[in-house]
C-alpha positions as CSV (number, residue, x, y, z in Angstrom):
1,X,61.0,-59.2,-130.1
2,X,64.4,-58.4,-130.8
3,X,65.9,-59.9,-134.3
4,X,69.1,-61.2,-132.4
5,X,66.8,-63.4,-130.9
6,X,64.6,-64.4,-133.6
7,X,64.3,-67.8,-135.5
8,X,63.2,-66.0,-138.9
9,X,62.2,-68.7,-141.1
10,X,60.2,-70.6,-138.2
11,X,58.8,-67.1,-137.6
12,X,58.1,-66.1,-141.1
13,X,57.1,-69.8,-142.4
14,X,56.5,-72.8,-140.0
15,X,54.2,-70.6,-137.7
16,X,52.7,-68.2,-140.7
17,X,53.6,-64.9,-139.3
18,X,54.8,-63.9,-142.8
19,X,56.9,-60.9,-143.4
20,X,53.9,-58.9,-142.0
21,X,54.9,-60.0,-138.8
22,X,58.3,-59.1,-139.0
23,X,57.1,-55.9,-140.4
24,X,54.7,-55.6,-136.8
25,X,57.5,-56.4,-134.6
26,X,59.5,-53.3,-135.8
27,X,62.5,-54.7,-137.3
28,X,65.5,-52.0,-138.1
29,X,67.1,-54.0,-140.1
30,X,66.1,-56.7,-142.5
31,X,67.2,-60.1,-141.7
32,X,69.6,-61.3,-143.4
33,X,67.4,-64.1,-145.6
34,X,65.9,-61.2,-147.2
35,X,69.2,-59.7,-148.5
36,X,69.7,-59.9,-152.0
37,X,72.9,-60.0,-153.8
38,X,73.5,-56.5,-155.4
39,X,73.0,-57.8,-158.6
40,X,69.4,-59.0,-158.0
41,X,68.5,-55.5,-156.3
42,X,66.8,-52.6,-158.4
43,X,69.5,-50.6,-160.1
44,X,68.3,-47.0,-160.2
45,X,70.6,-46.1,-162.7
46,X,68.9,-48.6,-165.2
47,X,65.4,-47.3,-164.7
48,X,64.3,-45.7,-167.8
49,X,62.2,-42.6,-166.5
50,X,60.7,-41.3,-169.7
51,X,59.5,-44.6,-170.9
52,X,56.4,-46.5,-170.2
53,X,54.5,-49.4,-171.0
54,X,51.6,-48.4,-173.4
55,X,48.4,-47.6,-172.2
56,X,45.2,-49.1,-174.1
57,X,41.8,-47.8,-174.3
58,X,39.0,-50.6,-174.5
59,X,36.8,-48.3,-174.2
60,X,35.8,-49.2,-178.3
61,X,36.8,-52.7,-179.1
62,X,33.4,-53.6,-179.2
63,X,32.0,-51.8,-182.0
64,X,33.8,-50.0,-185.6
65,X,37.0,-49.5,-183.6
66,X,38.0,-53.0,-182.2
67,X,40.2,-53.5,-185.4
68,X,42.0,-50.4,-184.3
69,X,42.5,-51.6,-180.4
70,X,43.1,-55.2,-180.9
71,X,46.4,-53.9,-184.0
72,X,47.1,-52.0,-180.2
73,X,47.7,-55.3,-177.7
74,X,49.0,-56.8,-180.6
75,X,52.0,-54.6,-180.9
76,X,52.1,-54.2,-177.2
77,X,52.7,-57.8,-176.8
78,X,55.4,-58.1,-179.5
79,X,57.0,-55.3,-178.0
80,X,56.6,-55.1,-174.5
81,X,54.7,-58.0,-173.6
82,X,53.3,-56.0,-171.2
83,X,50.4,-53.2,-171.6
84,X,48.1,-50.9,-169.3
85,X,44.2,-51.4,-170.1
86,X,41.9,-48.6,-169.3
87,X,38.1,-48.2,-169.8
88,X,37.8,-52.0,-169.7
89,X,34.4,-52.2,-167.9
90,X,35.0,-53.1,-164.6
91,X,33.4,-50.6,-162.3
92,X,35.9,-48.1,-160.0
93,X,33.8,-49.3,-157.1
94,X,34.7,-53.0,-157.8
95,X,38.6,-52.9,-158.1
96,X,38.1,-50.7,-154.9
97,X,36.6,-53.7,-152.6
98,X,38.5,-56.6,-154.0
99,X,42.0,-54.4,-152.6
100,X,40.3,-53.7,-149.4
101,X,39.3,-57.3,-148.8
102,X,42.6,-57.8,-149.7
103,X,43.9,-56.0,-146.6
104,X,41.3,-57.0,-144.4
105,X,42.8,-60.6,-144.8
106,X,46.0,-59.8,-144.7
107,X,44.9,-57.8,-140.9
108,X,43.6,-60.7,-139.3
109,X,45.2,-62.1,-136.9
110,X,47.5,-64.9,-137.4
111,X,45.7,-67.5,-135.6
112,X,42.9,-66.8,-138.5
113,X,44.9,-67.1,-141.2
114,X,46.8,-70.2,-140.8
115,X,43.9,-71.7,-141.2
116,X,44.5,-71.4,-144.9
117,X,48.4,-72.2,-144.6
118,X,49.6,-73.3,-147.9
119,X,50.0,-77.1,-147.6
120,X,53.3,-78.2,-148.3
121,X,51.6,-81.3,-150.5
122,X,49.7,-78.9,-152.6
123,X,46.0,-79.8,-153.5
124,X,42.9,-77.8,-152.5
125,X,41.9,-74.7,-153.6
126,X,43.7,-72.4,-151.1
127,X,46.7,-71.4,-150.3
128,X,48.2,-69.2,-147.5
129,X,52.1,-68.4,-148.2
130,X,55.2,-66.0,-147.6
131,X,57.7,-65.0,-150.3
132,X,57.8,-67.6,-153.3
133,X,59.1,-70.8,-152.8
134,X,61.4,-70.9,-149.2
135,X,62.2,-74.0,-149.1
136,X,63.9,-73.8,-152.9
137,X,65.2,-69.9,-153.0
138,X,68.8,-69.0,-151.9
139,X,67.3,-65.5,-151.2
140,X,63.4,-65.1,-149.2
141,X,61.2,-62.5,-151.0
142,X,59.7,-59.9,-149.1
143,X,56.1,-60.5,-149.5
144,X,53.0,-62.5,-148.3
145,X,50.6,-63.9,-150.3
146,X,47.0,-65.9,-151.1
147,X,46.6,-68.0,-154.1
148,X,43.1,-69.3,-154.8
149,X,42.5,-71.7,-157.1
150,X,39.6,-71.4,-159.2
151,X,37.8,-74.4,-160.7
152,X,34.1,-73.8,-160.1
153,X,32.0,-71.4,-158.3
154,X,30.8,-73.7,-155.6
155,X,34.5,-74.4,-154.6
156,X,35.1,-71.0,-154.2
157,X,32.0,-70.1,-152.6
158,X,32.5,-73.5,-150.2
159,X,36.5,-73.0,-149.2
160,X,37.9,-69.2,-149.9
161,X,38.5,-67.2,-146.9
162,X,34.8,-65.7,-145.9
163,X,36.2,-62.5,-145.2
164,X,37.5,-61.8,-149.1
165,X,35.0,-64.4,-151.0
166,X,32.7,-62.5,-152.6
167,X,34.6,-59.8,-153.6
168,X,37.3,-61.9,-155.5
169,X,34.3,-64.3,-157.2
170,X,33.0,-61.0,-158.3
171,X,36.4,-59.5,-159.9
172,X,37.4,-62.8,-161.5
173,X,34.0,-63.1,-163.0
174,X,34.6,-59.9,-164.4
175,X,38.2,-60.1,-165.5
176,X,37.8,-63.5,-166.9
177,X,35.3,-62.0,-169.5
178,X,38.0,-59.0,-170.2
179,X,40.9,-61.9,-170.6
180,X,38.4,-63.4,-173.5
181,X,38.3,-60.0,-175.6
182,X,42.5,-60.0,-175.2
183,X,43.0,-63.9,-176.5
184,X,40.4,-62.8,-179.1
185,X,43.2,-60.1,-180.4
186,X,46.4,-61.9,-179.6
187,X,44.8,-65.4,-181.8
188,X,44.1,-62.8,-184.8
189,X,47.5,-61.3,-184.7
190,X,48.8,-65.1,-185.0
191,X,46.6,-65.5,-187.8
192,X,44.3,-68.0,-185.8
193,X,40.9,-68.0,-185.4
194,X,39.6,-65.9,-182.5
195,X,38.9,-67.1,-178.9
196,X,36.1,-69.5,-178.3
197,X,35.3,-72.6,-176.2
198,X,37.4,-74.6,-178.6
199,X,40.2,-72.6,-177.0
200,X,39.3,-73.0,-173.4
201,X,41.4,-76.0,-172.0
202,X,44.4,-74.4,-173.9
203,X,44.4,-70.9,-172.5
204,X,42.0,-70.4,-169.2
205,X,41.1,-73.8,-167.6
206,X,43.4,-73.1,-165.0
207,X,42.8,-69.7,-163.6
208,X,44.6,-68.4,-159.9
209,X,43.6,-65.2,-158.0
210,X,46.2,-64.3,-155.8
211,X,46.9,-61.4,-153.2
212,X,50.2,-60.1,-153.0
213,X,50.8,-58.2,-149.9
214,X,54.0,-56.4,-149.7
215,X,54.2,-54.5,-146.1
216,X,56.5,-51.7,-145.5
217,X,60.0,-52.7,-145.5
218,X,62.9,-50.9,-143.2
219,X,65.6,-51.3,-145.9
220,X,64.0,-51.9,-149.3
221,X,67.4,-51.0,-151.6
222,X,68.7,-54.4,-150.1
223,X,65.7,-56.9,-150.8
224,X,62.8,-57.1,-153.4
225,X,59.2,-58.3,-152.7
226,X,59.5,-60.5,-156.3
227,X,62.5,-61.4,-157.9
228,X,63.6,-61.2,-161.6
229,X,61.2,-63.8,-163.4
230,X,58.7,-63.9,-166.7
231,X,55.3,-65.6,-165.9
232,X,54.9,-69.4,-166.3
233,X,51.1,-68.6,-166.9
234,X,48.9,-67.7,-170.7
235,X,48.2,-64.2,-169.5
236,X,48.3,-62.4,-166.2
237,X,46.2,-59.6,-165.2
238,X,47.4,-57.6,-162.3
239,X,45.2,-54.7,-160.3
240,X,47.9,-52.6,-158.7
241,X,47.1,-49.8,-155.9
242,X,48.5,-46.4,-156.0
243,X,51.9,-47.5,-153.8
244,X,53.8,-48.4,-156.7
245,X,56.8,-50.8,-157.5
246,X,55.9,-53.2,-160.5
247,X,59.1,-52.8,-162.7
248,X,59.8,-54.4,-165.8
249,X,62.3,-55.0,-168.8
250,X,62.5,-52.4,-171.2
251,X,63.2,-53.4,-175.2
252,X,66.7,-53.2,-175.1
253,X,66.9,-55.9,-172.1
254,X,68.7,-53.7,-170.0
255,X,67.2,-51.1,-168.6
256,X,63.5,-51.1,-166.7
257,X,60.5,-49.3,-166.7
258,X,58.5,-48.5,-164.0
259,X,54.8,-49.3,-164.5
260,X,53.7,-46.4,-162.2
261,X,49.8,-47.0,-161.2
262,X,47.0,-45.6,-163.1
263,X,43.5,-45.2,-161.4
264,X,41.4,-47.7,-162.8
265,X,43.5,-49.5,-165.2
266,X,44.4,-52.9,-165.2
267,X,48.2,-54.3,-166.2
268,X,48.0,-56.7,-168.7
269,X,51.3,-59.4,-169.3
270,X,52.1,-62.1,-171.9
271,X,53.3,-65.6,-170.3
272,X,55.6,-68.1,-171.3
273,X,52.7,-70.2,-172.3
274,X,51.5,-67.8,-175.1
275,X,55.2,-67.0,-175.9
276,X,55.3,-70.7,-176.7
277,X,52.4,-70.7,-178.3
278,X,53.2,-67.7,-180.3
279,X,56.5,-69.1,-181.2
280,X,58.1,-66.4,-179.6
281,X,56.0,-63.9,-181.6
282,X,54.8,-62.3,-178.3
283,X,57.5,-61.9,-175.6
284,X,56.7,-62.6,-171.6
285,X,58.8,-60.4,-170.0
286,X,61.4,-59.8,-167.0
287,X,59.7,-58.5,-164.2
288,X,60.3,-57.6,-160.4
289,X,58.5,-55.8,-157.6
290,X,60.8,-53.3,-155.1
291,X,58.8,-52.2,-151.4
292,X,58.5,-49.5,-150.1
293,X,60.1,-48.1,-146.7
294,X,56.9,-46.3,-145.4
295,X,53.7,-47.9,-147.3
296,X,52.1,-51.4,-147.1
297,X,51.3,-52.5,-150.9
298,X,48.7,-54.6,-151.9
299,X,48.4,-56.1,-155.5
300,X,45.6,-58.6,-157.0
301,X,47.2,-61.0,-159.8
302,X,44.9,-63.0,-161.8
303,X,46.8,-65.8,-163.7
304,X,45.0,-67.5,-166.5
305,X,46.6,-70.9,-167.4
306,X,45.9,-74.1,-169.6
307,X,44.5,-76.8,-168.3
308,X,47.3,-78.9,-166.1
309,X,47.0,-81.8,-168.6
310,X,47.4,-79.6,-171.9
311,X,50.0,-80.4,-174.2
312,X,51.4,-76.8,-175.2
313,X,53.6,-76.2,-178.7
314,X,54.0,-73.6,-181.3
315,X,50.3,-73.2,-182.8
316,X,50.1,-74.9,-185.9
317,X,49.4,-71.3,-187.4
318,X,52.2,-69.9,-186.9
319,X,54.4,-72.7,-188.5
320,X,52.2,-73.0,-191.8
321,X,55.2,-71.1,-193.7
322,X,57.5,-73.7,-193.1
323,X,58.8,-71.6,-189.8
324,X,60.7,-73.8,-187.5
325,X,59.4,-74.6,-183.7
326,X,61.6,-72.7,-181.3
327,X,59.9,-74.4,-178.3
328,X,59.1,-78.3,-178.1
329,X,55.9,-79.4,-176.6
330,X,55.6,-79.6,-172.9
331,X,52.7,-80.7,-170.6
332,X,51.6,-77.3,-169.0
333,X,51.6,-79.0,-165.4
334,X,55.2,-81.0,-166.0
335,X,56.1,-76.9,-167.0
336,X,54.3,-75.6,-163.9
337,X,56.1,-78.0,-161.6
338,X,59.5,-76.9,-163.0
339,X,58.8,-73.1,-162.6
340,X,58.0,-73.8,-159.1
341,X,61.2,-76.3,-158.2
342,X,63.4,-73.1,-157.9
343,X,63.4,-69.6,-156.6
344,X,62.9,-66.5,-159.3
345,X,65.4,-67.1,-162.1
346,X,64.5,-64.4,-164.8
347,X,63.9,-66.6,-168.2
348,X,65.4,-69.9,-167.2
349,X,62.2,-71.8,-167.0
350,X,61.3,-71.0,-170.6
351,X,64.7,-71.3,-171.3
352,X,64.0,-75.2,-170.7
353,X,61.4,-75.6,-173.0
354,X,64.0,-74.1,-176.0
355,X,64.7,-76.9,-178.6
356,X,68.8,-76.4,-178.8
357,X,70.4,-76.4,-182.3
């Protein structure tokens, strides 16, 4: 189908073909919706190439060594607000089938997968998409994706796709006990008791797995599969593969590093939520995502929020030095709404939640 010819947003959006299907159709040139303005494109001059994000082994932080590991993500998240976690527990073989079913849903045929369209209403527990918010964004984002929502195990066993259902069940299971261990370190660094139930509603009621799919792209220095933006979740845990293209803001909030894969790990990031909560202690950070010209890419990001109803403000911890609130209170889901109004903005949406002297 030549692109003259070609309705692209009706393509891409109204009948689901996502850009996979404009990816199929053998494009030489990407539309012009997917053309970012030069200052939104990844800036190879700014990309720091001897400096990483650090790299944490949890192979210990259950026994005399946990003190050690937890000072670790503690630092990382002051620092970076991003960090690599190795040795976490969560077999090779596992991270290996929760990609592939990845792919295999992205591989079906369209007819299949619009069966799981995201509804333009919201509500129900899956949700079918292309690049972040089209109707909102100036610029489209060159990926496809599929959130599900995770409130029980007999949702998710009753509505997500059949084809990639047990093998995301099994990896959030398995995450969600690793995101425990990191709240546990993060609340002691704030001087908080550690994680338990008392903590659930206000850091992981709300939890999303989504697959990112980001097929090969015939001119990827001109478009980005995410834009410039810091999480509006608690904590996100992503499971790259070995493509590559996760970029994010190095210290001096210029320049980037590139968080090149590593076999096994798992990429951990601080959200807006806990940089609320932490008073802006820990940072959640700039982050994009470039394609790749040869390579589809597939990534699994598991976003672990408070509940919708939550009311979310510094942590009374953290102010009992007389320390003044940077952030006023916000209802997580009034937040969520907001980050969601609007395409990829770096910083803004937290930006809205600043109390202004």
């Amino acid at each position: 189908m030549p692109s003259r010819t070609l309705d692209v947003v009706d393509f891409v959006v109204s009948k689901g073909h996502g850009v996979r299907g404009l990816s199929n159709i053998g494009l030489k040139k990407v539309p012009t919706q997917y053309v970012q303005p030069p200052e939104e494109r990844l800036d190879a001059a700014k990309v720091v190439s001897d400096e990483t994000i650090p790299i944490i082994d949890a192979a210990n932080w259950n026994d005399d060594q946990q003190e050690a590991v937890y000072g670790s993500i503690i630092e990382a998240a002051r620092k970076y607000g991003f960090f690599q976690i190795i040795n976490h527990g969560i077999p090779i073989d596992v991270l290996d089938e929760v990609q592939a079913a990845a792919h295999c849903f992205f591989e079906l045929p369209t007819e299949e997968k619009v069966k799981y369209k995201k509804d333009p209403c919201g509500g129900g527990t899956v949700k079918m998409g292309t690049s972040f918010s089209p109707n909102k964004e100036k610029v489209m984002e060159w990926k496809d994706y599929l959130s599900l929502q995770y409130f029980s195990h007999s949702d998710a066993t009753a509505d997500w796709p059949p084809i990639c259902r047990s093998q995301a069940v099994d990896y959030l299971k398995r995450v969600q006990a690793i995101v425990r261990k990191i709240y546990d370190a993060l609340l002691v660094g704030l001087n908080a008791k550690g994680f338990d139930e008392t903590k659930e509603d206000l850091l992981m009621a709300w939890i999303a797995v989504n697959f990112n799919y980001y097929p090969y792209c015939p001119n990827p220095e001109l478009t980005v599969g995410v834009g410039r933006h810091s999480d509006g979740s608690a904590l996100t845990v992503l499971l790259q593969d070995d493509v590559g293209g996760l970029y994010v803001r190095a210290p001096d909030g210029e320049s980037w590093i590139h968080v090149r894969p590593t076999r096994g790990a798992l990429v951990v990031n601080i959200g807006d939520m806990l940089q609320l909560l932490s008073n802006g202690r820990y940072k959640s950070i700039e982050h994009k995502v470039v394609v790749n010209p040869r390579k589809n890419r597939v990534s699994i990001a598991v976003f672990v929020n408070p509940a919708p109803d939550q009311v979310v403000g510094p942590l009374p911890e953290v102010l009992v030095g007389g320390e003044k609130p940077l952030y006023r209170e916000v209802i997580f889901l009034d937040y969520f709404k907001y980050f969601f109004s609007k395409g990829h903005d770096g910083k803004a949406t937290i930006e809205w939640a600043k109390i202004l002297n």
